[in-house]
C-alpha positions as a printed Julia matrix, in Angstrom:
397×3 Matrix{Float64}:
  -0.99   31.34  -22.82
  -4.06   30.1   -20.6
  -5.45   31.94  -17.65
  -3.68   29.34  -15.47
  -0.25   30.29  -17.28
   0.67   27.63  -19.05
   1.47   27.43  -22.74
  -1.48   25.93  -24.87
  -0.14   23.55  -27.0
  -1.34   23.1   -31.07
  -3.48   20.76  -32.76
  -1.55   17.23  -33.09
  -0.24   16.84  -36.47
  -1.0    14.21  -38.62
   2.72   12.48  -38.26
   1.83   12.29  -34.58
  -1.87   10.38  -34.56
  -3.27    9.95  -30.98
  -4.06    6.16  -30.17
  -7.62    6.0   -29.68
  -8.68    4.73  -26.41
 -11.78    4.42  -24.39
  -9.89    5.02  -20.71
  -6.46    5.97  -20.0
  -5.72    5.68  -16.11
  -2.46    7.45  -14.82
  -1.25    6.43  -11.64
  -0.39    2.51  -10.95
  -0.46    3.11   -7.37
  -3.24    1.29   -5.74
  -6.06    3.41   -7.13
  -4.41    3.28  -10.29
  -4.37   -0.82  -10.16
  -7.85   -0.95   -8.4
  -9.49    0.87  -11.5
  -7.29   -1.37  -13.66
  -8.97   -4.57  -12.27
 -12.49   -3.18  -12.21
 -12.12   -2.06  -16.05
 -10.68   -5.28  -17.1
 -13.69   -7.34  -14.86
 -16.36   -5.31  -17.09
 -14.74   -6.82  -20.22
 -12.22   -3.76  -21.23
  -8.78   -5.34  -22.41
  -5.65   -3.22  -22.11
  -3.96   -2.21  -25.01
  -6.86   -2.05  -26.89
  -9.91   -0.49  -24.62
  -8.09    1.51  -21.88
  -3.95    1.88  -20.8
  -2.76    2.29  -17.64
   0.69    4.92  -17.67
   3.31    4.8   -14.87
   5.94    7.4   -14.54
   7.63    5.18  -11.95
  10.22    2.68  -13.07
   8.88   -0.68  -11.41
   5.64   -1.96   -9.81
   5.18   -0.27   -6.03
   3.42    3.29   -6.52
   5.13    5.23   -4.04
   6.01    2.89   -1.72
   8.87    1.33   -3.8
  10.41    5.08   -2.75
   9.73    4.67    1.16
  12.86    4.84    3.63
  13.88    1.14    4.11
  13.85    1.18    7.58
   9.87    1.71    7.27
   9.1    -2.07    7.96
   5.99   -3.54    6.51
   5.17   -4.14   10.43
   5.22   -0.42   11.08
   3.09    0.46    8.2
  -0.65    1.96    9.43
  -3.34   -0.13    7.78
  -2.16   -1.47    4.2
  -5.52   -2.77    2.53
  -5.21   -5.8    -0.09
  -5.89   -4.82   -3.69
  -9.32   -5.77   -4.74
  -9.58   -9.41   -6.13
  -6.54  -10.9    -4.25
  -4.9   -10.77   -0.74
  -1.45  -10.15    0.53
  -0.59  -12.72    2.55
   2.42  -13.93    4.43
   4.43  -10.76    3.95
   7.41  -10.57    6.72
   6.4    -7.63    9.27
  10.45   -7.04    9.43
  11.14   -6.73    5.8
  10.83   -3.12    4.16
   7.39   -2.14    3.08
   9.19   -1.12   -0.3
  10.3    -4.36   -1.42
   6.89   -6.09    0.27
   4.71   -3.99   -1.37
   6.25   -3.61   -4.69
   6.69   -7.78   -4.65
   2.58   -7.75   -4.12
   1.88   -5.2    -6.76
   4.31   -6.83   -9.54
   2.48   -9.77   -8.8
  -1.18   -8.7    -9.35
   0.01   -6.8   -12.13
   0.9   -10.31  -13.77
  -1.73  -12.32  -12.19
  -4.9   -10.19  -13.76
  -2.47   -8.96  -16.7
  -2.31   -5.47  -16.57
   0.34   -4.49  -19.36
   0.87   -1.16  -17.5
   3.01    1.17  -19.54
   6.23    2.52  -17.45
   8.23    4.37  -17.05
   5.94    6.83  -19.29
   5.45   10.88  -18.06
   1.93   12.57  -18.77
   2.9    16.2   -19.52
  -0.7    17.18  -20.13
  -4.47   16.43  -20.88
  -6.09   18.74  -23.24
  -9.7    19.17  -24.84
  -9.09   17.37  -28.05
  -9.59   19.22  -31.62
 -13.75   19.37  -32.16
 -12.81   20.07  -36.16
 -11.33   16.33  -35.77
 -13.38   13.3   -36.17
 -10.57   11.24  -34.17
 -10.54   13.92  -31.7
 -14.04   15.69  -30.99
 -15.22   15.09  -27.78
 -12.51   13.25  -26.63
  -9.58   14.25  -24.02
  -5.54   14.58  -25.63
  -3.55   12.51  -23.46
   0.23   13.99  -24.04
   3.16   11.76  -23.04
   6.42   10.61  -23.44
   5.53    7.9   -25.5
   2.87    9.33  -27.54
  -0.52   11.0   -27.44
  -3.55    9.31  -26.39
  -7.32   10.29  -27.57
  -9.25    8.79  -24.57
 -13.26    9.51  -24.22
 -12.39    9.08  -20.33
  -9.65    9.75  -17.84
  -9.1     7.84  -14.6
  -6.19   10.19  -12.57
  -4.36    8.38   -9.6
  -1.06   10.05  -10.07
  -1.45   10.47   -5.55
   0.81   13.09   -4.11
   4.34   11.47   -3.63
   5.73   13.61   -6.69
   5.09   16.86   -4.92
   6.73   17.52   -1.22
   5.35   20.41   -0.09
   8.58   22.7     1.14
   7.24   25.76    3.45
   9.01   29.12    3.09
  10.55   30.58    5.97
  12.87   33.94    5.93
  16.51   32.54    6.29
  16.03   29.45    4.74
  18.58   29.71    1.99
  21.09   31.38    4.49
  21.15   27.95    6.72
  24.47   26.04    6.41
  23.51   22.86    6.94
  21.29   19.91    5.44
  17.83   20.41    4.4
  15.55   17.86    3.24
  12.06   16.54    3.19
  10.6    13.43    3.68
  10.39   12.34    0.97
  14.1    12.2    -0.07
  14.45   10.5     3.98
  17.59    7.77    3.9
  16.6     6.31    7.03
  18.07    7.54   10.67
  21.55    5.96    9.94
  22.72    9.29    8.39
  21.74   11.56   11.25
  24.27    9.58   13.57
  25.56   12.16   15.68
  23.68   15.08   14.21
  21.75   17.39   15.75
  18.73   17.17   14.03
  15.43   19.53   13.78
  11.6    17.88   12.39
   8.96   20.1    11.19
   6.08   18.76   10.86
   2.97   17.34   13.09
   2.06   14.33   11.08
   2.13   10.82   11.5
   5.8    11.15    9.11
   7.53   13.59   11.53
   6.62   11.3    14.75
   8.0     8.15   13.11
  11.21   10.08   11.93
  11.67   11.63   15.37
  11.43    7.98   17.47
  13.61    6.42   14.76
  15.96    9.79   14.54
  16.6     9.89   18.54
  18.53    6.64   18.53
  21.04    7.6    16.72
  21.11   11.67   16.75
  23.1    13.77   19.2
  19.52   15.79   19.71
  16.22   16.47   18.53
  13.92   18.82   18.08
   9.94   18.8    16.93
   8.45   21.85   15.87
   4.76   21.91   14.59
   2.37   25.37   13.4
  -0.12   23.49   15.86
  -0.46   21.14   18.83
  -0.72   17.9    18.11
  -3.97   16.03   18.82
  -3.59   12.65   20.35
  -6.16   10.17   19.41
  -6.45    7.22   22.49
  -8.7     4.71   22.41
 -10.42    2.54   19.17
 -10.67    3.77   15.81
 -13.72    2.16   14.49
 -15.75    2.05   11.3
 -18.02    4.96   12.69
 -14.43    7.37   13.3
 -13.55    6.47   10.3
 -16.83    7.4     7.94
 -17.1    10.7     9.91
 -13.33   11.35    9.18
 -13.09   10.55    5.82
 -16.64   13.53    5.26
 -14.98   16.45    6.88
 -12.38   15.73    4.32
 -14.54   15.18    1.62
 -16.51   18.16    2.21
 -13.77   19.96    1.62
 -13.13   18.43   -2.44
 -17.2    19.29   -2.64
 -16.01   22.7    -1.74
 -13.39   22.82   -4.63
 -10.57   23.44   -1.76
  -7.44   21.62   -2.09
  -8.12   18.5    -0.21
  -6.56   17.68    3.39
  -5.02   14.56    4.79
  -7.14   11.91    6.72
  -4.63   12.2     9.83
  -5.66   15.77    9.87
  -9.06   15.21   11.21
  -8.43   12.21   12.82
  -5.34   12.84   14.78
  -2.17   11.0    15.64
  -2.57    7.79   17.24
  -1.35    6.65   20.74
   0.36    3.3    20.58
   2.9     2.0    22.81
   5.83    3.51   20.51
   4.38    6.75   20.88
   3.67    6.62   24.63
   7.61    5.34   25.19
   8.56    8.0    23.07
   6.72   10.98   25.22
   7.79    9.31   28.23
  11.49   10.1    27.05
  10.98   13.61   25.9
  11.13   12.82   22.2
   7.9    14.3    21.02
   8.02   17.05   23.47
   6.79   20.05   20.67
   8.23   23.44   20.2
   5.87   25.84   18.46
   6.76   27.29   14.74
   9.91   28.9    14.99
   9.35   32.47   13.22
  12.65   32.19   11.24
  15.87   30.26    9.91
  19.26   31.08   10.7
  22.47   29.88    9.58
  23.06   27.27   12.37
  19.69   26.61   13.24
  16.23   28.5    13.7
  14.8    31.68   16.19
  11.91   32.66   17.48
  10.57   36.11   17.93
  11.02   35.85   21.57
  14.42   35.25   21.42
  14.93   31.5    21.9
  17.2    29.73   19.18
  18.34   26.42   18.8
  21.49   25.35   16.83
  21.16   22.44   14.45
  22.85   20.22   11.72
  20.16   18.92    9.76
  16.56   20.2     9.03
  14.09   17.55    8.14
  10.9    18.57    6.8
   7.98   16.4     7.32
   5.44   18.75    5.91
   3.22   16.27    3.73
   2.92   16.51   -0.16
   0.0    18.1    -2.56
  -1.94   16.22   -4.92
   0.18   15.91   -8.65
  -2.47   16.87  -10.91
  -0.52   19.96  -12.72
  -0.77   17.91  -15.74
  -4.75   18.49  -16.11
  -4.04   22.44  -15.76
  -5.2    22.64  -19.39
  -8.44   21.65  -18.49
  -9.48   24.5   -16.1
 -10.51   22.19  -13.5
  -9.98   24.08  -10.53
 -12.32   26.24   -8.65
 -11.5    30.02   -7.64
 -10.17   28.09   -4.05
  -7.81   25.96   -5.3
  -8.85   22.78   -5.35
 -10.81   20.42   -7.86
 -14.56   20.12   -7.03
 -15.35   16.32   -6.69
 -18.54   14.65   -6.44
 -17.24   11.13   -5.72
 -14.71   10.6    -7.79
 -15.77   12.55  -11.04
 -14.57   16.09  -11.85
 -18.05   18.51  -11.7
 -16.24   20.32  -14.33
 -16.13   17.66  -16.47
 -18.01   14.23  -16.5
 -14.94   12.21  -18.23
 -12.67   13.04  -15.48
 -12.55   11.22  -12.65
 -10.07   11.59   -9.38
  -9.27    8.71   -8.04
  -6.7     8.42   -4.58
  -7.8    12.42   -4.05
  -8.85   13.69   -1.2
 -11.56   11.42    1.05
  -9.8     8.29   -1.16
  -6.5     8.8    -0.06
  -6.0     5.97    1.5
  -5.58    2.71    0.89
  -9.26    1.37    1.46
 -11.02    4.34    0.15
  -8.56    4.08   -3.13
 -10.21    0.45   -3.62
 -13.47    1.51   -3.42
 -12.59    4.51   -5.77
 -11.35    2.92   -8.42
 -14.58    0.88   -8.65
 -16.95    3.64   -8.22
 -15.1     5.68  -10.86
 -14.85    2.51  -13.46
 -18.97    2.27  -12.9
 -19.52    5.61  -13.52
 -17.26    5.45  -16.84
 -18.99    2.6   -18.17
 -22.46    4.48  -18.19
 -21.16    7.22  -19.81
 -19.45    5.26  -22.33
 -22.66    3.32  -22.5
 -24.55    6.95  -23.04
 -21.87    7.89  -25.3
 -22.39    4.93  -27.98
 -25.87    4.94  -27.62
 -26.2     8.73  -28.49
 -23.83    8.07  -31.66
 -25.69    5.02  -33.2
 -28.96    7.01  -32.85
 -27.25    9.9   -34.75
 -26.18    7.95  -37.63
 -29.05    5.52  -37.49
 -31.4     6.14  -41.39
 -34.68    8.22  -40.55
 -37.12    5.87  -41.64
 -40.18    7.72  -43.8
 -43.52    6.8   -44.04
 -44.8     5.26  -47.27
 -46.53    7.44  -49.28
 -50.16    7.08  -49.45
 -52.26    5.72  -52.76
 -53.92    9.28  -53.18
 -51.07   11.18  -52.87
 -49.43    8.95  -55.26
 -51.7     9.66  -58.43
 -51.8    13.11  -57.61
């Protein structure tokens, strides 16, 4: 047992080889497939010099699991892939299907081979007493075990909704779920319905939710900031640091919206004007028909919807003692200060679709010098030592 508590596992056994590869990436999101196309443009070929493993069962990341009545129209600034637009997608048809269409089709068009669906358990230091493992990172999955001299991680934060704990909770009668398990508003026909949450999530569930529900309520731990008025390249740079301070810090990272604040659109401005995102403060505990507050309000509900955000899924690199005493993986760009193979790509300040793009190329740059170092420093260490001739004195001595 580690000090992180997991279970170290034992040296791989020689029935179970590791494939030797130069990269693995995880994650075939769009940091996963940006650092795809940058290793394959610096003359890596999949299969051979680096893999890319999917846990999901088809191209899409985690869109292909968004609520279908998220229209590509409504999505918040989708940026194209590097090396190839997305053009001509219908602004009424489900970002799901639109963006896991586009991502099938640049996984064909630069040929990808990702592997999926395949589940990374863990990443471990690899065996130093073994020549095909010294120095290089133990990729453990479902179909095998991977020796890799570098890791690319993009594995985002859809796998891990992040479910508060409030007292009561497990008494309530009625339906709890998060966002990401959200069907759409159809289902909450009728229903009175309570959102938790203050992010950009909980506002679009609440406009779509109010159509349909007999009620609604918002409740958020803070007031919501309202951002009016453009969003420039400037907002966005000075965004994007605050967050990334925090990854320099080695705190878990926070969202872009956090810093930047919700924005005010038309939707948003209808919505206020009707009452819909009028916002209750945290309610102090759950009930079994609903939630209370210490000063005695309570509010009787069917459904509780929890649009508290996710946390990054990187539980799998636990073996590598990555984290810092707060939490979080210290970053410098995208590569782990902890250790120089591991890079972080979609984490923290990249996040988002643009600053996943320009991830996955800074991290692919970054591999290739220190596989560059790497094969450098082993030729020199097997190259002959050359020795002078010896001399004609020394020689009839």
């Amino acid at each position: 047992m580690n000090d992180y508590g997991v279970e170290e596992a034992g040296t791989v056994t020689a029935a179970e080889e590791p494939t030797p590869v130069d990269v693995v990436v995880i994650g075939a999101g769009q940091a996963g497939l940006s650092a795809a196309f940058h290793l394959r443009r610096t003359g890596l070929e999949p299969d051979r010099d680096f893999v890319v493993l999917d846990h999901a069962p088809r191209p899409g990341g985690a869109w292909q699991f968004r609520w279908p009545s998220l229209t590509y129209g409504k999505v918040h600034g989708m940026h194209a892939l590097p090396g190839m637009e997305l053009t001509g997608a219908d602004p009424v048809r489900p970002s799901s299907e639109v963006i896991g269409a586009y991502f099938d089709a640049y996984e064909q068009t630069f040929d990808l081979r990702i592997h999926r669906p395949v589940d990374v358990t863990a990443v471990r230091e690899g065996d130093r007493g073994r020549e095909d493992e010294a120095g290089r990172l133990l990729v453990e999955t479902s179909e095998g075990t991977y020796a890799t001299r570098a890791l690319i991680n993009a594995t985002g934060t859809w796998d891990r909704p992040f479910w508060p704990r409030y007292p009561g909770q497990e008494t309530f009668r009625g339906r709890q779920l998060h966002t990401a398990g959200y069907p759409g508003p159809e289902e909450f026909a009728g229903k009175r319905v309570l959102v938790v949450g203050g992010g950009a999530s909980g506002t679009q569930h609440l406009m779509e939710i109010a159509d349909v529900a007999a009620d609604t309520f918002w409740v958020t731990r803070r007031e919501p900031v309202w951002r009016d008025g453009p969003f420039g390249e400037m907002e966005g740079r000075a965004a994007v640091a605050l967050v990334e301070e925090r990854v320099r810090q080695g705190l878990p990272p926070k969202s872009v919206v956090s810093v930047t604040g919700l924005p005010l659109n038309d939707a948003i401005r209808a919505a206020r004007a009707r009452g819909i995102l009028d916002r209750l403060p945290m309610f102090d505990r759950i009930t079994p028909t609903g939630a209370a507050w210490d000063d005695g309000r309570t509010i009787d509900v069917d459904v509780i919807l929890w649009a508290t955000g996710f946390r990054a899924a990187i539980d799998h690199l636990t073996p590598l003692r990555l984290r810092e005493p707060g939490g979080g993986i210290r970053v410098e760009g995208t590569r782990a200060v902890r250790d120089e193979r591991v890079h972080l790509v979609g984490y923290g300040p990249s996040a988002s679709t643009i600053g996943a793009n320009r991830a996955g190329r800074a991290a692919v740059s970054d591999i290739r010098r220190l596989l560059r170092r790497e094969t450098t420093a082993a030729a020199t260490a097997t190259a002959p030592v050359a020795t002078a001739p010896a001399s004609p004195v020394a020689a009839s001595v």
